[in-house]
C-alpha positions in Angstrom: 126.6 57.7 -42.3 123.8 55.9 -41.2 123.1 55.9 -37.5 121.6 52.2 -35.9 121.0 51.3 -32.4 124.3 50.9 -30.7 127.0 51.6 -33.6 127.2 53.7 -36.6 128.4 52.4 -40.8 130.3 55.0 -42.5 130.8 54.2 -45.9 132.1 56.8 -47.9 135.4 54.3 -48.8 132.9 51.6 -49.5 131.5 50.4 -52.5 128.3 48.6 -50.9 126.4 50.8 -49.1 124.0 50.5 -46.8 120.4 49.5 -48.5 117.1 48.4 -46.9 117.9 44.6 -48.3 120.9 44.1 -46.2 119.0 45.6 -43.2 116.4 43.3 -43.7 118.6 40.3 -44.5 120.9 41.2 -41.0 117.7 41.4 -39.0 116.4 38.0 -40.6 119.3 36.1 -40.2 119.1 33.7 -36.9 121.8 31.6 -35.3 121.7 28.7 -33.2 122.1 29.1 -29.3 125.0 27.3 -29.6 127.0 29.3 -32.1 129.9 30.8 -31.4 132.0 31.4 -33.9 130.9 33.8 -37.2 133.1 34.2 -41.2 131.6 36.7 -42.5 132.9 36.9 -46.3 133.1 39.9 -48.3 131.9 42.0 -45.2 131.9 45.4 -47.1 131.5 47.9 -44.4 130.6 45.6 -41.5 127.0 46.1 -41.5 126.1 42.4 -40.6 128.8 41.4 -38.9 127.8 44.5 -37.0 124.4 43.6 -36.8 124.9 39.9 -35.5 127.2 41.1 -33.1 124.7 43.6 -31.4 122.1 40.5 -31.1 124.3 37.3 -30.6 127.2 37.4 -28.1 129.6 35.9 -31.0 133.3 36.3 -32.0 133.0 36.9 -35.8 135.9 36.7 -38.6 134.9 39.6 -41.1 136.9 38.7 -44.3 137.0 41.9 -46.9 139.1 41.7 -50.6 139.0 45.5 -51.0 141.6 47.9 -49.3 139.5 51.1 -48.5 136.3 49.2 -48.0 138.3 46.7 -45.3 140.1 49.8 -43.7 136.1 51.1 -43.6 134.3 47.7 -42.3 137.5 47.8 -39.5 136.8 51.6 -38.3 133.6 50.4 -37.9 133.8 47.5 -36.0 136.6 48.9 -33.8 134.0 52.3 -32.9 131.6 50.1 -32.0 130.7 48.2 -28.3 131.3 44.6 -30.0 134.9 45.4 -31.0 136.9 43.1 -28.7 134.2 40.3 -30.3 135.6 41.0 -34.4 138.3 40.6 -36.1 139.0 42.4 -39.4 140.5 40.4 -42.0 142.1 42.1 -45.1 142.2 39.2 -47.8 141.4 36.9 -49.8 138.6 34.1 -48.8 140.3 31.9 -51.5 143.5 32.2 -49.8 142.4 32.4 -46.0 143.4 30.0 -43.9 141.3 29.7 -40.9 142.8 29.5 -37.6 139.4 28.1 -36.3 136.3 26.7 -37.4 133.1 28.2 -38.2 129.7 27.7 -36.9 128.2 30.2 -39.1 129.1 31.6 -42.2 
């Protein structure tokens, strides 16, 4: 488990853990002031989508193939103070469909 400012990963069900190169890439990434709306595609346990939500007031799409690891990425999300901003998607990113567009992915 690893403990950040306002939410916590647990990813014992996930096979991409948390490393020091996703933390650095999460706190490097910047979005526009007019973003909105985040995909974020193969989201493993929620770490960035996490991470973006804690810093930019977006809705973000977090799109995960893998059963346990999506089950993971949406406990969470949901335990966290951003959780009426995601939405957990269990799927496919070949076969998604996007009910809305992107201003980030």
């Amino acid at each position: 488990m690893f403990q950040f400012r306002q939410f916590t990963i647990r990813q014992d069900q996930c096979a991409q853990k948390v490393s020091e190169v996703a933390c650095v890439f999460g706190a490097w990434i910047r979005l526009q002031d007019s973003c909105s709306r985040v995909l974020d595609i193969g989201s493993g346990s929620g770490l960035l989508t996490l991470m973006l939500a804690q810093r930019y007031p977006v809705r973000i799409d977090a799109i995960e193939l893998e059963t346990a690891t999506a089950i993971q990425c949406k406990e969470n999300c949901m335990a966290s103070p951003f959780a009426d901003r995601i939405q957990v998607i269990h799927g496919d990113v070949l076969h998604y469909q996007a009910a809305n567009q992107y201003d980030a992915i």
